[in-house]
N, C-alpha and C positions, 0 to 999 in steps of 0.2 A: 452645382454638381451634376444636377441634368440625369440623365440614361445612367451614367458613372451610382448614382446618389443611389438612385434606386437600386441598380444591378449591386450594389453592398451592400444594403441593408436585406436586399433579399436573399443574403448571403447568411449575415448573420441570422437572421430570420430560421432559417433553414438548420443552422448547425443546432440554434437553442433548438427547434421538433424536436430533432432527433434527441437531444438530449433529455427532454421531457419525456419525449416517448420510452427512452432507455430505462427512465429510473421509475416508470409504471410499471415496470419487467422487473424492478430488483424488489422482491418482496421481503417484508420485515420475517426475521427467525419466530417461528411459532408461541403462542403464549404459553403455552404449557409443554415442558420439557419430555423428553420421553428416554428409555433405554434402550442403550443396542449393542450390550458386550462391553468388555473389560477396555480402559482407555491409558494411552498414556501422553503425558504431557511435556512436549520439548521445547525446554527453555535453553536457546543460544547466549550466552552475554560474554560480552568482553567491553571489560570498565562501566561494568554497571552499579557500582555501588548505591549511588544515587536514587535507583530505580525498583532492585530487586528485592528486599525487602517486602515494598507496598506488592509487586508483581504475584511474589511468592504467596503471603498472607493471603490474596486473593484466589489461587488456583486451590491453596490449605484449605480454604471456608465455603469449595463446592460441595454442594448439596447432591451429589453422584456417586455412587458406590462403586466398589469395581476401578479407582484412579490410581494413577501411579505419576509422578515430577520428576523428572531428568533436567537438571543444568548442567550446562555444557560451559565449561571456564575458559573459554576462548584467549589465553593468557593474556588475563586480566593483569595490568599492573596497580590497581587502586585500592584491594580490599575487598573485591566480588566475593572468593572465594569465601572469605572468612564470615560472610553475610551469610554464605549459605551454608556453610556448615553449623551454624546453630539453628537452625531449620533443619537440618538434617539431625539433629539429634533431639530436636524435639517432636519431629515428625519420622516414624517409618517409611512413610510414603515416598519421602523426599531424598534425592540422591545426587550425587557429585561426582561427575563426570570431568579429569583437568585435563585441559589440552593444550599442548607447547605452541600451538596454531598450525595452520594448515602448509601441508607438504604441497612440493613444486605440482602446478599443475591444479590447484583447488585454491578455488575463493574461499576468504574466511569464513563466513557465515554457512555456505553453504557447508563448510567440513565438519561446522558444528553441530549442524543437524542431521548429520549420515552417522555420527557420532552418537549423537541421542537417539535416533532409529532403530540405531544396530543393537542399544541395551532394553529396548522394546518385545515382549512379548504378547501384546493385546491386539484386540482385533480392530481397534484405530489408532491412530496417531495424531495428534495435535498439535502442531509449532505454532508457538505465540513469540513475541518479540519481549522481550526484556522489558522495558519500558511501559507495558499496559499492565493494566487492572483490570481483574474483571470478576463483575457482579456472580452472586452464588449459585445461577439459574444456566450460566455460558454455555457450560459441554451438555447436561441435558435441552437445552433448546436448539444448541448444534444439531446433534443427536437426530432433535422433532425435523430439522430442516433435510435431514439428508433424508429421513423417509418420508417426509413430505413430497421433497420433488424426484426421489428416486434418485440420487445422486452419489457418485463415488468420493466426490471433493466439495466441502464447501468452505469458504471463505469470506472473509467481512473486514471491515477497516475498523479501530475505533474512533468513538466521539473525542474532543479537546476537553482536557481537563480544565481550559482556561477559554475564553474569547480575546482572541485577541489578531491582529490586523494581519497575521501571517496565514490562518487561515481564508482572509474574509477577499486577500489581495492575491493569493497563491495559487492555494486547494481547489479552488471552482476549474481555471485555466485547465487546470492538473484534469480535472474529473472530464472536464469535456472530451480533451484528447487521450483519455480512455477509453471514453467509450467510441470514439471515431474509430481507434487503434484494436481494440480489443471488443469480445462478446461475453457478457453476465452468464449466457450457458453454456459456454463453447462453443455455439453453433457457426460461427463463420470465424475468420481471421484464427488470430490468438486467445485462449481463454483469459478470462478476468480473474486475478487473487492480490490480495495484499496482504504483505508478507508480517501484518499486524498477526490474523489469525489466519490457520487454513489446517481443515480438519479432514483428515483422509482417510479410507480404510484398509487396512495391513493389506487386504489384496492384492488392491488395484496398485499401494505404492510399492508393492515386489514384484508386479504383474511390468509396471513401468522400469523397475532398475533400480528403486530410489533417487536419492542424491546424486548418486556419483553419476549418473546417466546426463547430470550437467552440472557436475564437479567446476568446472572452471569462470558458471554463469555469475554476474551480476546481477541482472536482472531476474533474481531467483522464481522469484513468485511467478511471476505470468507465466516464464517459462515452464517450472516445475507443472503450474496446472493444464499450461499445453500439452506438456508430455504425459501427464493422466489422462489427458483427453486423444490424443494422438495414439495411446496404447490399448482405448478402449473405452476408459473410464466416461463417466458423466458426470463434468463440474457446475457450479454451481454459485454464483457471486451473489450474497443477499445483505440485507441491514440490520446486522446487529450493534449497530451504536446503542440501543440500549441496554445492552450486558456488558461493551466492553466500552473502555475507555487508555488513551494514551499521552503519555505524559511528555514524549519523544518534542513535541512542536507548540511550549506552551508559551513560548515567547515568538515572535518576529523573526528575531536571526534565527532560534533553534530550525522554526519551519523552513524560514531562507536554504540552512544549511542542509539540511533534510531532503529538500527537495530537487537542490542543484545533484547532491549527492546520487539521489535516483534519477535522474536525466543524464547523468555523467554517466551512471552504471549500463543507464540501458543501451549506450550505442556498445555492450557487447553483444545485441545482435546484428549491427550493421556490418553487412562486406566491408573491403577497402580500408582497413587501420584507422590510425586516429583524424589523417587527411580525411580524409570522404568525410570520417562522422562529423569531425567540426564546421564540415563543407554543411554537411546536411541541419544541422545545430543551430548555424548560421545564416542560413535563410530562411529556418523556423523560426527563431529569433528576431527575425527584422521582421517576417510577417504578422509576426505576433502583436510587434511595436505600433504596427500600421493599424492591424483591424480593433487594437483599442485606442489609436489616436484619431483616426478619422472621424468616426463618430464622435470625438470630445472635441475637436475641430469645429465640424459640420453644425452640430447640434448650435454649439457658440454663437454662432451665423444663422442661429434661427432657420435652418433645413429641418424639415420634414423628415427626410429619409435621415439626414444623422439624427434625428427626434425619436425616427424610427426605429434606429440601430439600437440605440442606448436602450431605449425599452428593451430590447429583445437582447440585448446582453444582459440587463438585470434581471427577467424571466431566469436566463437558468440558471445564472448565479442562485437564483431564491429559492430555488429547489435543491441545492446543492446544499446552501446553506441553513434548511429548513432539515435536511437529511441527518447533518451533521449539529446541529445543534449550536449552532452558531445562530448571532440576531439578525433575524431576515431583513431588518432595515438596513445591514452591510449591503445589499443585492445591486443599490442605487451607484455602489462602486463598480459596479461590471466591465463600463470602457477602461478604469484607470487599471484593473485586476489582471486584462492581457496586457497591457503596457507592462506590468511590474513584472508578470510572468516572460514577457517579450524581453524584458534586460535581463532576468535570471536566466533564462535560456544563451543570451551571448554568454555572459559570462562564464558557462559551462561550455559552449564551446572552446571560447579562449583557453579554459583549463585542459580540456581533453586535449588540443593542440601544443602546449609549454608544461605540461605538469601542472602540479599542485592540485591536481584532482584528487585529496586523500580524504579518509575516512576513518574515526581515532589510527592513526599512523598509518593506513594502508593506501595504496592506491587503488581506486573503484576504477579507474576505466579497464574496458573491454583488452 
């Protein structure tokens, strides 16, 4: 490989730093929770039978005073509803909010949370996702973190309820070109959120517009925490996998599907319709094929520098996966993890280009 051998490994070299570097910056949610005013909790679902139940029981059993639960019935067709109406009668706190789905001009999720907003009168707001759980400590440690680091917005992804090869071959790829993409405090590019949690304060989200300020985004999260931070606000991306966890990616395909899904959604900020974005899709995707084959190549043939690669693809894989709670002996899969991430990325190309990009019935692309 020569000059070549070297000049990629000092590539990959380079991407894992900065990934290291990045997640020295994401600091864990405080150990001791704190208070800061009345809270309310928006929960979106549509066809979450499966999920809301354990979700709900868990937001029931914070240890916070001052809570209020809003779900938002995304028209469910499985039985949501009726899950959460015996929650709502066993709990005051708990409310039901039904929606026939979102009018022309509004992503679904997104309509469900301008929805749940609007029945808010406390001085933060909390969107969680259907699908997690979370420990009794969550909104008081949120809470700690947003006056910890002075912050308008914080956010956090949850831990995997399960280990299993969808995070260990998927999630890492995902994490890096996050943080290429995006900044943990706002301070450059786009800010960081995952739309797992993200805890706001009534201010800064009426100061921004709310929801409807990107009523028609996919890509909600990042955007929405742009737009806090673009209007003023101070975000804030930290590690609370130990208070939350999600149940969304506990198999292979569910992550597969999961994450094709959020790659589809995001080229709604790319110019140029669905051409360009599967243009741009598509040579992410074959790049991606490459910087995890070569090193599994090279290394084969006994190269140094593919020797070199692969270490340094499983470096950050092991922090990713040491983050999340996954077993850090996955990390030794690092070349094969872009590879896998490199064919999930064509294949959302391909979809954003012919259809079948959907999502329970909807279609995510941009």
């Amino acid at each position: 490989m020569g000059k070549w051998g070297v000049l990629g490994a000092a590539v990959v070299a380079a991407r894992t730093a900065w990934t290291v570097r990045t997640w020295q910056r994401v600091r864990e949610l405080p150990a001791v929770g704190a208070t800061g005013g009345t809270v309310t909790v928006v929960v979106p679902a549509r066809d979450e039978a499966a999920n809301i139940d354990r979700c709900l029981r868990g937001l029931r059993g914070q240890d916070y005073p001052g809570l209020r639960i809003v779900v938002v019935d995304d028209a469910s067709e499985d039985g949501t509803a009726d899950l959460v109406r015996r929650h709502v009668e066993e709990d005051p706190r708990v409310e039901l909010v039904p929606s026939d789905g979102p009018p022309s001009g509004w992503a679904g999720k997104v309509h469900a949370l301008h929805l749940g907003a609007e029945r808010a009168e406390s001085d933060w707001l909390l969107f969680v996702d259907a699908d997690t759980e979370a420990a009794p400590d969550l909104v008081g440690r949120l809470l700690a973190a947003a006056a910890r680091d002075d912050v308008d917005l914080v956010s956090t992804a949850g831990r995997s309820t399960t280990a299993n090869a969808g995070w260990w071959l998927l999630l890492p790829p995902v994490n890096m070109l996050l943080f290429e993409a995006t900044s943990v405090d706002g301070g450059r590019g786009r800010a960081l959120a995952v739309g797992h949690c993200i805890l706001v304060s009534r201010t800064a989200h009426d100061q921004a517009g709310g929801w409807r300020a990107i009523a028609g985004s996919r890509a909600d999260d990042v955007e929405f925490a742009t737009l806090i931070r673009d209007t003023g606000g101070r975000t804030r991306y930290v590690d609370g996998t130990g208070s939350l966890a999600t149940g969304g990616m506990a198999t292979f395909a569910e992550a597969y599907r999961s994450v094709r899904k959020s790659v589809v959604a995001g080229t709604s900020v790319y110019p140029g319709g669905p051409v360009a974005a599967s243009l741009v899709l598509g040579v992410t995707g074959v790049a991606q094929v490459l910087y995890g084959l070569v090193p599994i190549v090279t290394a084969a043939r006994g190269s140094k520098p593919g020797q070199a690669a692969w270490l340094a693809h499983s470096v950050a894989n092991r922090v990713y996966l040491r983050r999340s709670r996954q077993p850090a002996a996955a990390a030794v899969l690092g070349p094969v993890a872009s590879v896998a991430f490199g064919v999930l990325v064509l294949d959302a190309a391909w979809r954003v280009l012919r259809g079948g990009a959907t999502w329970k019935g909807r279609d995510v692309r941009g």
